[in-house]
N, C-alpha and C positions, 0 to 999 in steps of 0.2 A: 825263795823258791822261783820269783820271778825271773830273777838273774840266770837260776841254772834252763829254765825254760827258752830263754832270749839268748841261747849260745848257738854258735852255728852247729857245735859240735853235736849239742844234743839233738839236732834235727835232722845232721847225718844218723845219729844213733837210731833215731827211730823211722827212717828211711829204711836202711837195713834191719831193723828187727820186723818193720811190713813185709820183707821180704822171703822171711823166716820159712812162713807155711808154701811158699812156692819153692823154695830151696828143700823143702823136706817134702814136697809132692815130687819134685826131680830127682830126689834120690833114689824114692822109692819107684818111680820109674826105672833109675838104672839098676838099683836091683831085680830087677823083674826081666831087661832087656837082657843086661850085659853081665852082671852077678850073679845067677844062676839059682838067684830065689824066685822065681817063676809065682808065690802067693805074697810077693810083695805088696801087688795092686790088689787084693785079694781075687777069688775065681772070677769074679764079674768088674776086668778093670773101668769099663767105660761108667757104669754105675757108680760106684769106688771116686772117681775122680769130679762127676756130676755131683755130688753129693757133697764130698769135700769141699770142693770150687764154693757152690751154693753156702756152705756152713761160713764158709769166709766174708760173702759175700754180704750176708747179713751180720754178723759180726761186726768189720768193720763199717757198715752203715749204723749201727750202734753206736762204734764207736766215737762215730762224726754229728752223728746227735747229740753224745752226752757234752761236748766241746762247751755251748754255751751255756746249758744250767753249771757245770764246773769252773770256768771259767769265773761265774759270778761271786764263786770262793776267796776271800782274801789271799793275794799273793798266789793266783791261778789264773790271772788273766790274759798273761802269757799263751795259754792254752789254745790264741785265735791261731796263732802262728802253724799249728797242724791242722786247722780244720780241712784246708782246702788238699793237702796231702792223704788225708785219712780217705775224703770224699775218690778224690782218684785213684787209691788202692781200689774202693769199692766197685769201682768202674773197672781198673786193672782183672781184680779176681769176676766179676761178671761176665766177664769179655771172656775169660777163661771158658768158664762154666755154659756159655752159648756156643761159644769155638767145640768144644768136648762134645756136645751134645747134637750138631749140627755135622760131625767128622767121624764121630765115634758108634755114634746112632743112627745117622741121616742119611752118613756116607755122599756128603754134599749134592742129595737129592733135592733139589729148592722146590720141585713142585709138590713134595710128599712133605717137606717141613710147610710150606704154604697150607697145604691139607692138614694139619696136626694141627696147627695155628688156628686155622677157623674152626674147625671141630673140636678141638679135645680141651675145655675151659683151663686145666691147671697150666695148660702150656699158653693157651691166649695170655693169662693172668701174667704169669710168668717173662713172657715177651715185650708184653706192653711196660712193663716195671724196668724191662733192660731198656726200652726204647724211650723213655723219662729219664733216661740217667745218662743218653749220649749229648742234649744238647749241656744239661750242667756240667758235665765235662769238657765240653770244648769252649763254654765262656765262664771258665773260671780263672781264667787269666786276668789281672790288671788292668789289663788293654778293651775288655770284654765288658770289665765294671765300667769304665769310660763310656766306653760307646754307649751304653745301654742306660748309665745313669741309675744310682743306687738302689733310685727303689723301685723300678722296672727289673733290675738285676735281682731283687730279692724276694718277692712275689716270682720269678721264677725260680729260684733256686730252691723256693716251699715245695715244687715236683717233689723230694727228696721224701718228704713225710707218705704222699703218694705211694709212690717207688716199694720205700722201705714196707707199707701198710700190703700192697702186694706180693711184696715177696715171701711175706706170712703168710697169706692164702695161696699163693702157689707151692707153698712148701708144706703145708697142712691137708692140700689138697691131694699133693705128690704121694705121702708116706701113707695115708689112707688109716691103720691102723696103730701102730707108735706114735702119738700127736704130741708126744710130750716137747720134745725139743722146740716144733714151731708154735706151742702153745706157751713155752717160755721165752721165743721169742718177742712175742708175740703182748704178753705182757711187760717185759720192757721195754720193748715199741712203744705200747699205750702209756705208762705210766711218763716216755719221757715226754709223749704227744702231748699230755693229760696236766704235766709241766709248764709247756709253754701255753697251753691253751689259758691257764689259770693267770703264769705272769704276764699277759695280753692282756685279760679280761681286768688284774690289777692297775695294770699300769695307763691305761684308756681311760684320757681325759674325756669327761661331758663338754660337749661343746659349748664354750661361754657364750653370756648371751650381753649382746651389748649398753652399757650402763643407759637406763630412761634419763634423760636431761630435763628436767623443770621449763615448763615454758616460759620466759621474763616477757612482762611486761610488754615493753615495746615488739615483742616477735608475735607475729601475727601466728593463730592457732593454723 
């Protein structure tokens, strides 16, 4: 399984299939614009693509969390190779989902989204979860782990569980009444949090303590 995981091919393949839901959100745009199905985006396209965008967006933040408990699979460990791809869909469909919301709703009003931002919690929560997810974006480069030194790079890159644990509460908060979806998200959130919290707490050595040496003789107490 390894082998098919370590192929360049298969990381084109799943390059393009991230790509899938935005290729089928574009369509159904063109049907809407230029196809003449007018309830493509259904009657409330800006909601319709908010909603979408967001659905993706935790999704693949899911996705990018299951990477290392799968990984730990015999013949899965291959699996590191998409982490940092999956992570930047997550960022890609976000980017979306703030674009949409900010042109579609806002009609790139910044002092009326500034206004929504302090006031209205689901969209602070909301915000601050996109705004954790642009610096691990931009040093998830090679050159980013360099500079910053691995474990400076990884303690930030933990923002992620942050992020992901917000975007449940901004999306439980959003739907108000149907919570099932962010309630399922929500639980596979936790249980992969719930994951590592456990193989941490395994795998955390007690700190050794160093051997007492015998006084001899000649060594003065």
């Amino acid at each position: 399984m390894n082998a098919i995981l370590s192929s360049k091919w298969s990381k084109v393949f799943v390059f393009l299939l991230c790509l899938v839901p935005f290729g089928l959100l574009f369509h159904r745009f063109y049907l809407a614009q230029w196809g003449g199905q007018l309830d493509a985006l259904t009657a409330n396209p800006q909601q319709f693509i908010e909603h979408y965008t967001g659905d993706w967006v935790l999704l693949f933040l899911v996705f990018t969390l299951c990477i290392t408990p799968l990984r730990k699979i015999p013949g899965l460990s291959a699996l590191i190779r998409y982490r940092r791809m999956l992570g930047l869909y997550a960022f890609f469909y976000v980017c979306l989902h703030f674009t949409t919301w900010l042109a579609l709703d806002r009609y790139f009003d910044w002092s009326q989204m500034v206004d929504d931002i302090s006031k209205r919690p689901y969209i602070t929560v909301g915000f601050t979860a996109f705004v954790l997810l642009i610096p691990l974006a931009i040093t998830s480069t090679a050159g980013w782990i360099r500079r910053l030194g691995g474990k400076r790079w990884n303690r930030l890159h933990k923002l992620i569980y942050v992020s992901a644990v917000l975007g449940v509460i901004h999306y439980y908060w959003l739907v108000k009444s149907d919570v099932r979806k962010p309630v399922a998200y929500g639980i596979v959130i936790g249980l992969l949090l719930a994951w590592r919290l456990v193989f941490w707490l395994k795998n955390k050595k007690p700190p050794q303590k160093a051997p007492v040496r015998a006084a001899s003789p000649s060594t003065p107490a």
